[in-house]
C-alpha positions, 0 to 999 in steps of 0.5 A: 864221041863220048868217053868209056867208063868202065866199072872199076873207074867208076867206082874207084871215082866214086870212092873218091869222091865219098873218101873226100865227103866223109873228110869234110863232113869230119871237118865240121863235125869236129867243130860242131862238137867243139863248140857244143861240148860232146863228141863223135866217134867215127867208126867202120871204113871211115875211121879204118881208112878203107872207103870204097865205092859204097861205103857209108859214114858210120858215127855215134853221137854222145853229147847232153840230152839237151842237144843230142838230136841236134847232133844227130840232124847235124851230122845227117844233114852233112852228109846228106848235102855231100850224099854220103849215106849215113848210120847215124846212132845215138850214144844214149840209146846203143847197147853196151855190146854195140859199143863194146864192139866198136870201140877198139875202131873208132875215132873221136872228133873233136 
């Protein structure tokens, strides 16, 4: 006999599992960035703490013009290969009112 999931299981579990991507993929973020002289800020449910069932990885990528992209894929594929979804923004081009927004919330890897 199989075993009754209900909803609220269902998306505590999922919640979870995302919870524990997003700490992963920080973890290599933050060595990526360390390596490669930029950084990400972290904001939204992630950096706040609050993940649930369907939350996403929200970060902006500051690093050189030289390497940004590779930031951005860098970050994009991490998350793809735990499916996480992601809002993945580049630094260069967000809007100051963007990040004014943001900015009291987010955290910084490294």
């Amino acid at each position: 006999m199989s075993e009754i999931v209900t909803v609220s299981e269902r998306k505590a579990r999922e919640a979870a599992r995302r919870r524990a991507a997003a700490l992963d993929v920080m973890t290599e973020a933050r060595e990526f960035a360390r390596t490669r002289g930029g950084r990400f800020y972290v904001f939204g449910s992630v950096a706040a703490g609050r993940i649930k069932y369907d939350s996403d990885f929200d970060v902006v990528v500051d690093f050189p013009f030289g390497i940004e992209t590779e930031a951005a894929d860098f970050v994009e594929e991490a998350c793809q290969r735990r499916r996480l979804p992601s809002d993945v923004h580049l630094k260069s081009r967000a809007s100051k009112r963007f990040l004014d927004r943001i900015r009291d919330q987010m955290v910084s890897l490294p």
